[in-house]
VOKE-614125 format. One record per residue (C-alpha): residue number from 1; residue in one letter; x, y, z. Coordinates in pm, whole numbers. Example, Ala and Ser with C-alpha at 12.3 -4.5 7.8 and 13.67 -1.06 7.14 Angstrom:
BEGIN
(site 1; "A"; (1230; -450; 780));
(site 2; "S"; (1367; -106; 714));
END
This chain:
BEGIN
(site 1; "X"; (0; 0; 0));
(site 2; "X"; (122; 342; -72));
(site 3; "X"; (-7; 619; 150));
(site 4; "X"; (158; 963; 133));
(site 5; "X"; (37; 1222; 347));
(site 6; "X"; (149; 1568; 207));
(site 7; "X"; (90; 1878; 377));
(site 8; "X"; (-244; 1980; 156));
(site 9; "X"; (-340; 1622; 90));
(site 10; "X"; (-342; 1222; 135));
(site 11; "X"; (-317; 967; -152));
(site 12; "X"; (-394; 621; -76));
(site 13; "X"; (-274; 348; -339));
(site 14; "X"; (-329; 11; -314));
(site 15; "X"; (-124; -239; -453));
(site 16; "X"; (-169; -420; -733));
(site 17; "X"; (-22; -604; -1037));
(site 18; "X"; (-213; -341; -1263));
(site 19; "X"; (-297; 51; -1269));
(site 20; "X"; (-609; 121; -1026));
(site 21; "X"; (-874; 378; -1063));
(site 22; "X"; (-847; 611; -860));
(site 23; "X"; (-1085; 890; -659));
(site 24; "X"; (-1107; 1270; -594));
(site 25; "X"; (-1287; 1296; -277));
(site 26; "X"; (-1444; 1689; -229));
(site 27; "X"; (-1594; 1748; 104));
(site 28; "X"; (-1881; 1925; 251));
(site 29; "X"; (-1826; 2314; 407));
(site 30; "X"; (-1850; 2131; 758));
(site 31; "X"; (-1600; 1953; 779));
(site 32; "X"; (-1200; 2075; 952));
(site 33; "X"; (-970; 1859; 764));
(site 34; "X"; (-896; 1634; 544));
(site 35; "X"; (-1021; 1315; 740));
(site 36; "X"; (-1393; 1484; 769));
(site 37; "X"; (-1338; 1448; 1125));
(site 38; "X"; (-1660; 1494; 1302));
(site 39; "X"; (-1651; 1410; 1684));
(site 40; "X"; (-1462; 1055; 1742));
(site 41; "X"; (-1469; 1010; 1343));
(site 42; "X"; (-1325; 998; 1016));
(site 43; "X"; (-1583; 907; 778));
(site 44; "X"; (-1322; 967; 501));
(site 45; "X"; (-1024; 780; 618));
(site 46; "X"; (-1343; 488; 667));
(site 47; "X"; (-1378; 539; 327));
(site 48; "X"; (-1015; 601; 142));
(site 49; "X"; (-916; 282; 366));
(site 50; "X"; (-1242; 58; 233));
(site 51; "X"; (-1158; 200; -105));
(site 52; "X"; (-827; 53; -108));
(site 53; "X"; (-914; -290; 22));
(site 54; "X"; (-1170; -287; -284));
(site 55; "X"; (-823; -191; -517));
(site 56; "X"; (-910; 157; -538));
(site 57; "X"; (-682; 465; -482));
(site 58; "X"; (-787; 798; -357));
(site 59; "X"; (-692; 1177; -261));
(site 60; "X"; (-872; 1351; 39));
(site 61; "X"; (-702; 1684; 70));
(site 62; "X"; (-756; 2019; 265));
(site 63; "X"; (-888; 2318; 148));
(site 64; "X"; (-1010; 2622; 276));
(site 65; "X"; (-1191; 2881; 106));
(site 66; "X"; (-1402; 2733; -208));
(site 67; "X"; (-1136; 2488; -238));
(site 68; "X"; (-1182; 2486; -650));
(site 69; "X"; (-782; 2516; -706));
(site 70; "X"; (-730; 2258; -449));
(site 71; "X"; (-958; 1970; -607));
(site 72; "X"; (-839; 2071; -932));
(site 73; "X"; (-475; 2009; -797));
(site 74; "X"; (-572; 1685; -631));
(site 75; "X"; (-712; 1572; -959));
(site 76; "X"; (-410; 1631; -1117));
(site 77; "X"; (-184; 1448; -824));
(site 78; "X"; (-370; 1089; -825));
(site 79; "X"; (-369; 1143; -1200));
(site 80; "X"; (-37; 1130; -1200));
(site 81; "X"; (30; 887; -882));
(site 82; "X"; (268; 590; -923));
(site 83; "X"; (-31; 268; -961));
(site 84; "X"; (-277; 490; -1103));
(site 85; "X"; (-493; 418; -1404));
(site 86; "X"; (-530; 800; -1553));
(site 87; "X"; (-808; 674; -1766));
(site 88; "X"; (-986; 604; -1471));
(site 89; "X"; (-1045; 928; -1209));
(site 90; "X"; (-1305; 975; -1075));
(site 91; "X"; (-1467; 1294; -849));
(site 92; "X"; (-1672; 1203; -553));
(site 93; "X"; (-1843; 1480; -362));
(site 94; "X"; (-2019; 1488; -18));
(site 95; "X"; (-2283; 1734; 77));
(site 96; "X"; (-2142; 2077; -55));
(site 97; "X"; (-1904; 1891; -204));
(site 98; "X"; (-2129; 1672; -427));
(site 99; "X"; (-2275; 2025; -547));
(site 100; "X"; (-1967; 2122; -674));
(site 101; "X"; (-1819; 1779; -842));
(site 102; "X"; (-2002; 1786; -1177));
(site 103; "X"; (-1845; 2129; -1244));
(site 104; "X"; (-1519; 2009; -1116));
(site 105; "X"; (-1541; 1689; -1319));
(site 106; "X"; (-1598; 1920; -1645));
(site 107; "X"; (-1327; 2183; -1586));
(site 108; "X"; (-1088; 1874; -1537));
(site 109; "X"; (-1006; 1670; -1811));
(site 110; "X"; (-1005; 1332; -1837));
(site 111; "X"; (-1260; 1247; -1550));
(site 112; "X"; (-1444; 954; -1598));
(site 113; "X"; (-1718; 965; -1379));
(site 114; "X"; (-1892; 1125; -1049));
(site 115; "X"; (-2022; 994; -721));
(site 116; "X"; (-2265; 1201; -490));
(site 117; "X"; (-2298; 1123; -121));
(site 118; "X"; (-2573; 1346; 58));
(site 119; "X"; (-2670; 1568; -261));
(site 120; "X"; (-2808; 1882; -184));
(site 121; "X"; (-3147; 1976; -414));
(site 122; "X"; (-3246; 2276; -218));
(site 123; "X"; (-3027; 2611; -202));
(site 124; "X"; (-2804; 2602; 26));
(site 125; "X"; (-2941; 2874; 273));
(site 126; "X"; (-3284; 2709; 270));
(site 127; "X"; (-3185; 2372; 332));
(site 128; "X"; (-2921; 2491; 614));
(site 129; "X"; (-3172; 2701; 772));
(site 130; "X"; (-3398; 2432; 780));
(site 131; "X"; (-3175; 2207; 924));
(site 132; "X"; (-3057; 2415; 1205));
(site 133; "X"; (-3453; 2386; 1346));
(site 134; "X"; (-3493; 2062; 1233));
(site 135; "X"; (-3173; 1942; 1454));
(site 136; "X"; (-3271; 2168; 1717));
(site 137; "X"; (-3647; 2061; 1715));
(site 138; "X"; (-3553; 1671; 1725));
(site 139; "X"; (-3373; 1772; 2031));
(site 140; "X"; (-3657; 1952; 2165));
(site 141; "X"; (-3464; 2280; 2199));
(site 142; "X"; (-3702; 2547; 1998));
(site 143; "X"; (-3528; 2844; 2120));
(site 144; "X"; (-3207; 2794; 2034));
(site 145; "X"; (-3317; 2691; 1704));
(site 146; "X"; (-3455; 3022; 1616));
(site 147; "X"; (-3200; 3228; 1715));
(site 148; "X"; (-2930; 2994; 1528));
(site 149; "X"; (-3182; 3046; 1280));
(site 150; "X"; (-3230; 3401; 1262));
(site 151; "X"; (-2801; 3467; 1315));
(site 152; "X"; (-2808; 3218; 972));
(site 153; "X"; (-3068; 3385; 782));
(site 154; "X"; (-2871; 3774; 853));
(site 155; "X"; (-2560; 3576; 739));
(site 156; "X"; (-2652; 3467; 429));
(site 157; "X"; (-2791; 3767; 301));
(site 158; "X"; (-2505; 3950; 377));
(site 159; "X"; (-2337; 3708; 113));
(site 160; "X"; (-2657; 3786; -105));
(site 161; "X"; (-2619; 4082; -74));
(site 162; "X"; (-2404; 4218; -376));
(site 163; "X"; (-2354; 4537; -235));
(site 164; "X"; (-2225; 4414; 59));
(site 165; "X"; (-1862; 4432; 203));
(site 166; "X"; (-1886; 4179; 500));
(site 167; "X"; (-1757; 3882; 568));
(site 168; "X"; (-1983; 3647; 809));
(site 169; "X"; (-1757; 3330; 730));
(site 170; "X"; (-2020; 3101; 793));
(site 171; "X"; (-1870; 2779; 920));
(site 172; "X"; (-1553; 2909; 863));
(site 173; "X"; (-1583; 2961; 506));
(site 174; "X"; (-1568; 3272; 298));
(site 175; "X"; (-1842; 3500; 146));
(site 176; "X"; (-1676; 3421; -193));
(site 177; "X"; (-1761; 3005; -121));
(site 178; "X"; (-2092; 3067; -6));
(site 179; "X"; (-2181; 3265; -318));
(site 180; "X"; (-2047; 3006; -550));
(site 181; "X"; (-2263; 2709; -380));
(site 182; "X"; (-2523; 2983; -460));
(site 183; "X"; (-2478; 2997; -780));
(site 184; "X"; (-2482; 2614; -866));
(site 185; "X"; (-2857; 2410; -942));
(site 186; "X"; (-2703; 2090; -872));
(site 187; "X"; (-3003; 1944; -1084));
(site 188; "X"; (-2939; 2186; -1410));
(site 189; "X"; (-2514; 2000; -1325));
(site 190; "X"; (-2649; 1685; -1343));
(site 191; "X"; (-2885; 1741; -1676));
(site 192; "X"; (-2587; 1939; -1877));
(site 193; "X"; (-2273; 1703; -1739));
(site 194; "X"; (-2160; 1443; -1993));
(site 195; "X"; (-2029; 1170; -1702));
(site 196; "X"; (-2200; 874; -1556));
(site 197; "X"; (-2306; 957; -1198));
(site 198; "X"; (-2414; 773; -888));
(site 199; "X"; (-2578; 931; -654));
(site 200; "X"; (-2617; 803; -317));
(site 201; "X"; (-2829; 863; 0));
(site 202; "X"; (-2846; 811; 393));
(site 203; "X"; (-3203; 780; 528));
(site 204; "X"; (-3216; 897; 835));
(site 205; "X"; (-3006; 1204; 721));
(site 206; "X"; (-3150; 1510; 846));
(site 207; "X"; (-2935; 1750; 645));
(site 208; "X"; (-2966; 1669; 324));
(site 209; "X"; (-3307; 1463; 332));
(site 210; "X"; (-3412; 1175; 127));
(site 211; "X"; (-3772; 1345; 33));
(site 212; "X"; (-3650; 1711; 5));
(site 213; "X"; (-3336; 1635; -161));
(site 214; "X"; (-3223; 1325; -306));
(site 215; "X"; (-3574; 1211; -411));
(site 216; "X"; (-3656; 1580; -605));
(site 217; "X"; (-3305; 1547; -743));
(site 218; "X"; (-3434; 1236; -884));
(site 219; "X"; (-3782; 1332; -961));
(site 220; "X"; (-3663; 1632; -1151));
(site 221; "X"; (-3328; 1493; -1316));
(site 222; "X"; (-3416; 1113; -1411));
(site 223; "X"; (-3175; 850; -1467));
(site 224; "X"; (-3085; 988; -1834));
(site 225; "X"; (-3083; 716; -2066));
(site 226; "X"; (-2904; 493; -1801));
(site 227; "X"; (-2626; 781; -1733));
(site 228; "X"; (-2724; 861; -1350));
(site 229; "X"; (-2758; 580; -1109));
(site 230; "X"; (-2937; 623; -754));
(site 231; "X"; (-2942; 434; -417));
(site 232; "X"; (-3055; 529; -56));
(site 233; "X"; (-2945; 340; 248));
(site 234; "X"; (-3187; 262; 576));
(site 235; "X"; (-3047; 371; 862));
(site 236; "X"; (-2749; 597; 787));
(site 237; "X"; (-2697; 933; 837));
(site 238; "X"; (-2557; 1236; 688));
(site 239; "X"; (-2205; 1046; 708));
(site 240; "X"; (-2361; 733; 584));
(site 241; "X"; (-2301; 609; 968));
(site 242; "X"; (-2551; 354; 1148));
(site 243; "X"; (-2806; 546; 1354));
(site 244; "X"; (-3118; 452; 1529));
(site 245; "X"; (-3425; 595; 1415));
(site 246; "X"; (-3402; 959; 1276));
(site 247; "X"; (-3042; 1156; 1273));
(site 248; "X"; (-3062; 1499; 1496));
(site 249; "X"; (-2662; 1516; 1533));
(site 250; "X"; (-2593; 1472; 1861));
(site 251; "X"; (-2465; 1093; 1733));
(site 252; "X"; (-2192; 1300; 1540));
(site 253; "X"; (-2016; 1259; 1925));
(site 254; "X"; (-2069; 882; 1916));
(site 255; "X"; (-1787; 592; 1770));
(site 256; "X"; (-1956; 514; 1457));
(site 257; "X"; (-1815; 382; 1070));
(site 258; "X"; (-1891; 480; 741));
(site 259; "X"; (-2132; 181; 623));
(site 260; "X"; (-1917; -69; 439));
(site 261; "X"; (-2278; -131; 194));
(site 262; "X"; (-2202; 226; 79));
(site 263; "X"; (-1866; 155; -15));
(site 264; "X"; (-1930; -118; -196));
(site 265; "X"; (-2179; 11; -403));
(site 266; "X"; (-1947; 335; -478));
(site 267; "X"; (-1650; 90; -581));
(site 268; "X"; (-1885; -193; -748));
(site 269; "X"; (-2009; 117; -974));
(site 270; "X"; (-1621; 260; -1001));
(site 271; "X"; (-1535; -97; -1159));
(site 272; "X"; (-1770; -131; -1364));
(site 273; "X"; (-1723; 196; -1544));
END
């Protein structure tokens, strides 16, 4: 196994007697690193590590900011990683970061395909709004939930707000990101890209939700001739990790794995295009 850990990224190559495909993984805004470290886990190394026993390599790198130049550059690295089968990259995006793949797929050449875990449908100030009383609510904490949702809703129209010169660096990220996830219709992405997809669901995700999200994404998009795949999972959240009954977050603090059924399907789909 080859594993280098630079200081903007990690590429994971498993050994084999052949050139692998390989994958781009683009993470959500929440996320602090390159791990997607969220409480006690790393739903990315879970799935960079399950990739590779499947005899598939992978880049997870950091990137602050909208992160465009970085994904770009990762592309470019695994393309060009000892073991790697350039024919075969592919971009796989998780929450924000499945709204941005497509795009990224296009801009880069030579991509062969993309996976989306958790795809957003709904803007993203809607469905984060949403979320924060929908978390809140499930925890049975209704004040808190409308002030975190009132500071959110003066937030993002500050970064509506073309005229406006602040900064609210909403979960750490930029005005400049926040306006770019603006910008996309993941479902428009998915119409106009080229590239198989698979697109892939938890649930019992509460953040991106199976009937708001990834069931109008496939409503309103179809399967195009055969080009876009779907699947949701029981049980799994919005890190496509075990949970009883209905996500609200507070399991984010809790030992859990990324589902090994989830990467199976991503790398039975990888092989077979």
């Amino acid at each position: 196994m080859i594993s280098l850990l630079l200081a903007a990224s990690a590429v994971l190559v498993p050994p084999a007697t052949r050139p692998v495909p390989a994958v781009v993984i683009v993470q959500g805004a929440g996320v602090s690193d390159r791990d997607g470290t969220i409480g006690p886990n790393k739903p990315m190394v879970d799935l960079a590590r399950g990739l590779a026993e499947r005899g598939i390599a992978s880049v997870r790198f950091d990137a602050k900011g909208a992160g465009s130049d970085a994904a770009l550059a990762a592309i470019r690295e695994i393309a060009a990683a000892r073991g790697v089968d350039a024919r075969k990259i592919f971009v796989l995006g998780h929450a924000e970061g499945a709204m941005v793949a497509p795009r990224l797929a296009e801009r880069a050449s030579g991509v062969r395909g993309v996976v989306l875990l958790a795809a957003p449908a709904r803007p993203t100030d809607e469905r984060m709004v949403e979320q924060v009383r929908t978390g809140a609510a499930l925890l049975g904490d209704a004040d808190a939930a409308e002030l975190q949702a009132s500071h959110l809703t003066e937030s993002f129209a500050t970064v509506r707000d073309p005229k406006s010169v602040t900064d609210p660096k909403i979960l750490g990220r930029p005005a400049a990101y926040w306006r770019d996830l603006l910008s996309i219709d993941l479902g428009q992405s998915m119409r106009t890209s080229k590239l198989p997809l698979l697109v892939l669901q938890g649930e019992n995700d509460f953040e991106v939700r199976k009937d708001l999200d990834f069931d109008a994404l496939r409503a309103s998009v179809g399967i195009a001739e055969g080009r876009i795949e779907y699947r949701s999972f029981p049980d799994l959240n919005h890190y496509f990790i075990k949970v009883t009954g209905m996500s609200t977050g507070s399991e984010y603090g809790r030992v859990g794995e990324l589902d090994p059924a989830v990467i199976d399907a991503i790398a039975g789909w990888i092989v077979s295009h």
